[in-house]
C-alpha positions in Angstrom: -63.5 -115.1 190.4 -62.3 -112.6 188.2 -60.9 -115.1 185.3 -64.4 -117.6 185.8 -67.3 -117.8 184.2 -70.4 -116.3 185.7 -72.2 -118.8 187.0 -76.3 -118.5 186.3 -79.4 -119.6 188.0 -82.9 -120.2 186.3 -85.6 -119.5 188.5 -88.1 -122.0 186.5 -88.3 -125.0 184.3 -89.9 -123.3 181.6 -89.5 -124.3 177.7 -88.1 -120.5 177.6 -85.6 -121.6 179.6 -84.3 -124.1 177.2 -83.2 -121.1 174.9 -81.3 -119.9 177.8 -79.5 -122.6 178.4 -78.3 -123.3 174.8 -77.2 -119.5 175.4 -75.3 -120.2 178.5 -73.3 -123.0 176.5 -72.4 -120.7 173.7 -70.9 -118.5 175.8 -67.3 -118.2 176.7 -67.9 -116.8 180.1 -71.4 -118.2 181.7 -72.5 -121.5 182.9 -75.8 -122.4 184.3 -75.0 -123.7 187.4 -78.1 -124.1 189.0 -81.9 -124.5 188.1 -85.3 -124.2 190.1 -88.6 -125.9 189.9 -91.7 -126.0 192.0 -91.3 -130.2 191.1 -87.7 -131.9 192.2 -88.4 -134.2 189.3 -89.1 -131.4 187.1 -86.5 -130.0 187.7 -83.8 -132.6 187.8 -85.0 -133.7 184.6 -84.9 -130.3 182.7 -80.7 -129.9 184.3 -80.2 -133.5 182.8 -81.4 -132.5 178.7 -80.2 -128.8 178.8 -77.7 -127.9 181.6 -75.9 -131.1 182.5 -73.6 -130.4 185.7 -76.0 -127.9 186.9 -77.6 -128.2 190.5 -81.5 -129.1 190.4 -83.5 -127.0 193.4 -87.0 -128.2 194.3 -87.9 -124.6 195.4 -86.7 -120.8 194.1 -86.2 -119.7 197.6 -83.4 -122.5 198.0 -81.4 -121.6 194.1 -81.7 -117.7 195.9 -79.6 -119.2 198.9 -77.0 -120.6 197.0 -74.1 -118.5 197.5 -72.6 -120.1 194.1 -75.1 -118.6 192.2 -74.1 -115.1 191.0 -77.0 -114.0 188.5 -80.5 -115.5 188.0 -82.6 -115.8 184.7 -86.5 -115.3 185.0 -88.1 -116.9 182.6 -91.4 -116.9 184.9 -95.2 -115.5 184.0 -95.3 -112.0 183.9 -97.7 -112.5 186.7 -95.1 -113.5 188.7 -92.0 -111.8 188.2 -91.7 -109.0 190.4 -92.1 -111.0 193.2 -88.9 -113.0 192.2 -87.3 -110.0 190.6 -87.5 -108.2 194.6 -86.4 -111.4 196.2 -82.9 -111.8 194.0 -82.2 -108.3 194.6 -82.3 -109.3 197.8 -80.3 -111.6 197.6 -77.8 -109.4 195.7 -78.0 -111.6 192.8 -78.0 -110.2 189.2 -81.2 -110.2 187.3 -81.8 -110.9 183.6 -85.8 -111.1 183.0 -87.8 -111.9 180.7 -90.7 -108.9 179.8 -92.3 -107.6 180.1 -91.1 -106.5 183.2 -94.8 -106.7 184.7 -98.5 -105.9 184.5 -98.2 -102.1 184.8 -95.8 -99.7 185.0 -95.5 -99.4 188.9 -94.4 -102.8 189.3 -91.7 -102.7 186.5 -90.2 -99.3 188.1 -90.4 -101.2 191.9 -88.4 -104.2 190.3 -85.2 -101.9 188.5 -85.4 -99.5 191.5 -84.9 -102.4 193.5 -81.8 -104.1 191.2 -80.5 -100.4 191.4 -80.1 -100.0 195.4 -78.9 -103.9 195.7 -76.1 -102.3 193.5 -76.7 -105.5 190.7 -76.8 -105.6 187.3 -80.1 -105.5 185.5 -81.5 -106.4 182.2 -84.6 -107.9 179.7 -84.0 -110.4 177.8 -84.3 -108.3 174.7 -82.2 -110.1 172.0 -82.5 -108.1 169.4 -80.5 -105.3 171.4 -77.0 -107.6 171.3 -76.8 -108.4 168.0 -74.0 -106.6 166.0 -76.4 -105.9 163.5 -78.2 -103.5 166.2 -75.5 -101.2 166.4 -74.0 -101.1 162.9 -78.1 -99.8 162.0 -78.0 -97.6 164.6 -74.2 -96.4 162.7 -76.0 -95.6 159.6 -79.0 -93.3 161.5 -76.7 -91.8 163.2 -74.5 -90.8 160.4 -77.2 -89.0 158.8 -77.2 -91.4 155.8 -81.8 -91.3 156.4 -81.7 -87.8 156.5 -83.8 -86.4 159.3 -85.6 -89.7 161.0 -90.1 -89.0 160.2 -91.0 -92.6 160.9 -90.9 -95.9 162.1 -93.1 -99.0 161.6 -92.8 -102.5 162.6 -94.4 -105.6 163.4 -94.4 -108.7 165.0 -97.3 -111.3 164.9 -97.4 -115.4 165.0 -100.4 -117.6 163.8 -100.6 -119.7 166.8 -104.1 -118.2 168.4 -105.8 -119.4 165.0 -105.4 -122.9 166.6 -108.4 -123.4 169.3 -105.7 -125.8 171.5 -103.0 -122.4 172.0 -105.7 -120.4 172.4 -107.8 -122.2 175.3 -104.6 -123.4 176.9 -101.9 -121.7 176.0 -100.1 -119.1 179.3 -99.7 -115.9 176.6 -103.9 -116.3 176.8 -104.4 -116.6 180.2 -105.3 -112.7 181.8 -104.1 -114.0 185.4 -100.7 -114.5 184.0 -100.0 -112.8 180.8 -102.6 -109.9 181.3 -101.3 -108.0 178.0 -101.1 -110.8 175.9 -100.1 -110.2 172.5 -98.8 -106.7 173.2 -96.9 -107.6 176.1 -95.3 -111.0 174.4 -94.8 -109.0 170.7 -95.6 -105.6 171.2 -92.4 -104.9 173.5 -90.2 -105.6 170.1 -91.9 -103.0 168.4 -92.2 -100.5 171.0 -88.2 -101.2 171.7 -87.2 -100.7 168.3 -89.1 -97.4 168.3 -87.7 -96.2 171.0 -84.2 -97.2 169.7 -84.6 -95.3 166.4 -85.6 -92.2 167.6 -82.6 -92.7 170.2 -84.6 -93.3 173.3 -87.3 -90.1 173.2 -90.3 -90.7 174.5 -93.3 -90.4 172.2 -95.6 -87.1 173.9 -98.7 -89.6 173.3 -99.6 -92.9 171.5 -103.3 -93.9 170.3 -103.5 -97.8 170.4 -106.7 -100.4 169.6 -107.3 -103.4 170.5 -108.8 -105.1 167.3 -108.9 -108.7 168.5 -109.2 -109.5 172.2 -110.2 -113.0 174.3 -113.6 -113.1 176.2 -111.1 -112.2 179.2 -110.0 -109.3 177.4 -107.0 -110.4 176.9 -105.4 -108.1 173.6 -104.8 -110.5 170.2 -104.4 -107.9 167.5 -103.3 -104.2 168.3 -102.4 -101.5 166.3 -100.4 -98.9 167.9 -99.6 -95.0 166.8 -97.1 -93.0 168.7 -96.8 -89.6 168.1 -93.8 -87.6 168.3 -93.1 -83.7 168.3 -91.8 -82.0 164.8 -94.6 -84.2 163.1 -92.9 -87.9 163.5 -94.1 -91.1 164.4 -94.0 -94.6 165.1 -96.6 -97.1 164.0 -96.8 -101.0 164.8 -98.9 -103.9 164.6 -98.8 -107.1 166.7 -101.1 -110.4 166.7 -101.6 -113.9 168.0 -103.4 -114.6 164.6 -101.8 -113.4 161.9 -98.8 -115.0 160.2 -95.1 -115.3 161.1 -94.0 -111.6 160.1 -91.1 -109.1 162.4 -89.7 -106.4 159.9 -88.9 -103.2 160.8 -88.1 -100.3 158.8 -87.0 -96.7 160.0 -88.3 -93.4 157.3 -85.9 -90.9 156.8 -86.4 -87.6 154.7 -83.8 -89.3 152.0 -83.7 -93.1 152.4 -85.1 -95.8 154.2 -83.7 -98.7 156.5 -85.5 -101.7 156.4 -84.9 -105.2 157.3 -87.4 -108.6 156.9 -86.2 -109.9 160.5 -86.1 -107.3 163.5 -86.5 -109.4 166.6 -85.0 -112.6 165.6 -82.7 -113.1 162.5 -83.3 -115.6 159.8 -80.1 -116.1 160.1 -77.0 -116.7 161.8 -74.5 -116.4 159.8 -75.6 -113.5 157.3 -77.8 -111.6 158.7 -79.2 -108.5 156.6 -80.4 -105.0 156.2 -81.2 -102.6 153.3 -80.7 -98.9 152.8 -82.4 -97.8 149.8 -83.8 -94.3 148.1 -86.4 -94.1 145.0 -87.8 -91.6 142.7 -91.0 -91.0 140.6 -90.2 -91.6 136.8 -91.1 -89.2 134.0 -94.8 -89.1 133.8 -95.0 -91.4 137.0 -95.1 -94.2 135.1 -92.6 -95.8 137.5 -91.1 -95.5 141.1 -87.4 -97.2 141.0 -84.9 -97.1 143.1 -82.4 -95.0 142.3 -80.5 -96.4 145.4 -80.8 -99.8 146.9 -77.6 -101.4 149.2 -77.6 -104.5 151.5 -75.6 -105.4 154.0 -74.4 -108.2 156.2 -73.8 -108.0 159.3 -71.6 -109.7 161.6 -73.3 -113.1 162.3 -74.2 -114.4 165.9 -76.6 -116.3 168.0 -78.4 -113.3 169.5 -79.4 -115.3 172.8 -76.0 -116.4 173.5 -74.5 -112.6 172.7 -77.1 -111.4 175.9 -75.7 -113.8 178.1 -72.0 -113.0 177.1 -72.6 -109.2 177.4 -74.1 -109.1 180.6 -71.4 -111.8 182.2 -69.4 -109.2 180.7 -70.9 -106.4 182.5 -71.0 -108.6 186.0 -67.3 -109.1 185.9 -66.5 -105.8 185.5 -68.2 -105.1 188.5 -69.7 -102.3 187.3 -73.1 -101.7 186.8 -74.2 -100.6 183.6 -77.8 -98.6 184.1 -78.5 -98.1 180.3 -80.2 -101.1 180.4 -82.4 -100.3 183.4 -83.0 -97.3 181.4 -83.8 -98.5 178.1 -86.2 -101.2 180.2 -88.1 -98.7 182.0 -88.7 -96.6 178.6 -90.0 -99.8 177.3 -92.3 -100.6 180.0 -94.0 -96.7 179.9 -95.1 -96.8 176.4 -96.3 -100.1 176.5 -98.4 -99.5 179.5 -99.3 -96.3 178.1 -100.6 -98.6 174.8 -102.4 -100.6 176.8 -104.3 -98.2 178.8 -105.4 -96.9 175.1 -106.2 -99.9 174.6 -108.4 -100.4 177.3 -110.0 -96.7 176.7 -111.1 -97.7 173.0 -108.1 -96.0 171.9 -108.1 -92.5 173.7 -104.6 -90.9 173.5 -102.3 -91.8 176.7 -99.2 -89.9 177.5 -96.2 -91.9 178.3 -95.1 -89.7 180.7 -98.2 -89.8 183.0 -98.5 -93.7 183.7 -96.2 -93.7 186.9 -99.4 -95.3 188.5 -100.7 -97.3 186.3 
């Protein structure tokens, strides 16, 4: 099967899903072959609009038993997923999951331990990670062009809990399924790209509030600090209720490295970032930049690149365990956040939430 495309499952008819699939058909070496529902119907009627010739399961259990399926997507509640993530495994099938990986951090290790000894391919369906932009950023840190990285600050927030219809009905507001709300659904972008610029170290500690949260306690607006040795940081904030905004920008000693669009790009075919430097005029009278350079990056469709990548990986038929890796960082600071969070912002170590 060497020469084939992979051939994917979706465990769920979610509208996530949908992404997934227009994913699938951009790439040149994935198919969605198969989809399950708890509903036939359901089901038969999400293959026929977004993954005609695929196979329409009225149960997960029976897409798992398929031995034409090689790797499942799973778009499901975070509620839900480790139980689906341990039965694939299982099933030796190769996982791609949505985050976060799960509730706490001992379910999220449980699920990539359990990918690891099945001997399949893991990863979250972080976008961001596979766009070319992503590395040719992490080409100009690396060079040294920043000088010595101090800082990092994102954010990520939607307007969508201003709306009383989201916010009563909506999954990402439900505690029994989405139990870290906003910093679960947003928050993971900001705590990845953190982790990215600072190439993977794990903050000592991180201080993080919850300034909005549902009468389930459910976080809508968090601000998040994590502190790093040698006096750096990372700072982010996230929210159901603010407007549309994801820019990122990574503080060097000599320039910075911004850009407006850090989880998903504006756009396709020209997406951007900005190295610039600026100084303090005579009498201060002015700051200008004395430096200011943006580039384009190669274009893609970041959900398609994912899917590409990781058939990729599965035809190799090796495993490739950075992403387990860079999943399970991800997972310990945001739990870590959230058990701030919980404590009115008392400072958490990452390192000490293995049972949590």
């Amino acid at each position: 099967m060497s020469g084939e495309p992979v051939r994917w499952g979706i465990i769920g008819a979610a509208d996530i899903a949908t992404k997934f699939c227009h994913g699938a058909s951009l790439a040149p070496n994935a198919i969605v072959a198969a989809v399950a529902s708890r509903s036939l119907e359901k089901g038969k009627a999400f293959v026929e609009k977004h993954a005609p010739g695929a196979t329409a399961y009225d149960s997960y259990e029976a897409l798992l038993a398929d031995p034409q399926v090689e790797a499942v997507y799973i778009p499901l509640p975070t509620a839900l997923r480790k139980e689906w993530v341990l039965k694939a495994a299982q099933a030796k099938k190769h996982v791609d999951c949505e985050k976060p990986l799960a509730g706490n951090f001992k379910d999220a290790a449980e699920c990539v331990q359990a990918c690891r000894d099945a001997g399949v391919q893991w990863m979250d369906n972080t976008m961001l990670m596979h766009h070319p932009r992503q590395a040719e950023m992490k080409e100009v840190v690396q060079k040294g062009e920043l000088g010595r990285i101090k800082h990092v600050v994102s954010t990520f927030s939607i307007p969508f809990g201003n709306t009383e219809d989201w916010s009563s009905s909506n999954i990402r507001m439900n505690p029994k399924t989405e139990p870290l709300g906003a910093l679960g659904d947003l928050g993971w972008y900001n705590v990845r790209v953190s982790l990215w610029a600072f190439d993977w170290e794990l903050p000592e500690d991180v201080c993080c509030h919850f300034l909005e949260a549902s009468k389930d306690g459910v976080p809508i607006t968090i601000h998040a600090l994590l502190r790093y040795s040698g006096g750096r940081s990372a700072t982010f904030d996230c929210s159901f209720k603010c407007t549309l905004r994801q820019w990122a920008e990574v503080v060097g000693e000599k320039r910075t490295l911004s850009w407006e669009d850090c989880c998903v790009p504006q756009s396709v075919e020209e997406p951007k970032y900005t190295v610039a430097e600026a100084e303090i005029a005579e009498r201060g009278i002015t700051f200008p930049k004395t430096f200011s350079q943006e580039h384009t990056a190669a274009g893609c469709v970041q959900h398609a690149k994912l899917i590409e990548n990781m058939s990729t990986i599965i035809r190799s038929g090796k495993v490739d365990t950075t992403w387990a890796d860079q999943s399970i960082l991800t997972q310990r600071v945001l739990i870590a956040c959230y058990t701030s969070g919980k404590a009115g912002g008392a400072w958490v170590r990452p390192a000490d939430v293995d049972d949590q």
